[in-house]
Every structure is written in structure tokens, then in C-alpha cells.
C-alpha positions as CSV (number, residue, x, y, z in Angstrom):
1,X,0.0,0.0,0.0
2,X,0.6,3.8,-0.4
3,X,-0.7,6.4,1.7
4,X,-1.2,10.3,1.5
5,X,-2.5,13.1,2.6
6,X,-5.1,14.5,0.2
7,X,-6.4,17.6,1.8
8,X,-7.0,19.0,5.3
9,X,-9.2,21.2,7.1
10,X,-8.2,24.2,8.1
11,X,-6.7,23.9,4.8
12,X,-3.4,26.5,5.8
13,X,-2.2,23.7,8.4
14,X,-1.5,20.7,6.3
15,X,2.3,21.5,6.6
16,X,1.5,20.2,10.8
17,X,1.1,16.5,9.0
18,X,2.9,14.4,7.3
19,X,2.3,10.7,6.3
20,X,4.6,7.7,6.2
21,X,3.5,6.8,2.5
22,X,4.7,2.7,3.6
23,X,3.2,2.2,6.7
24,X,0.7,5.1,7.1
25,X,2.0,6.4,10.2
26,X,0.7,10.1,10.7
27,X,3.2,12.6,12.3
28,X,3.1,15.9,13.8
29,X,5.6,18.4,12.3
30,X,5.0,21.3,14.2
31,X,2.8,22.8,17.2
32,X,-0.6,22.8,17.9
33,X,-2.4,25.7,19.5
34,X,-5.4,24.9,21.1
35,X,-6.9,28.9,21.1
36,X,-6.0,28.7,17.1
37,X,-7.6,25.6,15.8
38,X,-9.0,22.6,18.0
39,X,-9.7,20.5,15.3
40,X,-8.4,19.2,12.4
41,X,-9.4,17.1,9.9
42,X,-7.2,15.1,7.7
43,X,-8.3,12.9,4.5
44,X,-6.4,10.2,3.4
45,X,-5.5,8.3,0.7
46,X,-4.6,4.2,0.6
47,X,-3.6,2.9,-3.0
48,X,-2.4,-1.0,-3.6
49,X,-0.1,-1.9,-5.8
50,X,-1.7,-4.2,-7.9
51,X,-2.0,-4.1,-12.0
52,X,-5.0,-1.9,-11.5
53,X,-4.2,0.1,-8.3
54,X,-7.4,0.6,-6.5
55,X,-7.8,3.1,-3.6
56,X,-9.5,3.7,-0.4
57,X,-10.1,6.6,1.6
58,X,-10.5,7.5,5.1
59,X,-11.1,10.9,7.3
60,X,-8.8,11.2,10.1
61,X,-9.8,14.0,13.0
62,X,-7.7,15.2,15.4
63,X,-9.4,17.1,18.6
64,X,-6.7,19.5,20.1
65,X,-7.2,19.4,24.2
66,X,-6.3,22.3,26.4
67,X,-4.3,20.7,29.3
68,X,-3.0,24.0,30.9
69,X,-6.0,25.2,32.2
């Protein structure tokens, strides 16, 4: 399989993601700021590798918690 990141939601923070396009592991490349945006929404992408890929999709949401107060 292959995975990606198709789009995200608040569209201006899909650099915070990234996607390990082997095992689909989903990492946090920056901060999150819970008085900015508390939650994002990622869609992803899952393609085989077979003779006629074929492709499934999934939304990912992320709920940002505010533990300092």
C-alpha cells in the first residue's frame, strides 16, 4: 500500500502533517495551538499496488485538548 495526505481542514495547516507513505503512520511536524484551531481534519488516501491500483479513503480527525487550564 501507499498512503497520502489528500487535503486537510483548516486547509493553511496541512504542513502540521505528514504521512509515512509505507506504513501510514501520521506525524506531527509542528505545534498545535489549542486557542487557534481545535480541530483538524485530515483525509487520506490508501492505493495498492496491484495491475489496476485501486484506492480507499478514510477521514482522520484530530481534537486539540487544552491541558494547561
Amino acid at each position: 500500500f501507499s498512503y497520502s495526505i489528500l487535503s486537510s481542514v483548516p486547509v493553511d495547516k496541512r504542513d502540521l502533517f505528514t504521512i509515512d507513505p509505507k506504513a501510514g503512520e501520521i506525524r506531527l511536524t509542528g505545534t498545535l495551538d489549542f486557542e487557534d484551531v481545535r480541530l483538524h481534519e485530515l483525509q487520506i488516501e490508501a492505493t495498492d499496488k496491484g495491475t489496476v491500483p485501486l484506492s480507499g479513503h478514510c477521514s482522520v480527525e484530530l481534537e486539540v485538548v487544552d491541558v494547561n487550564d
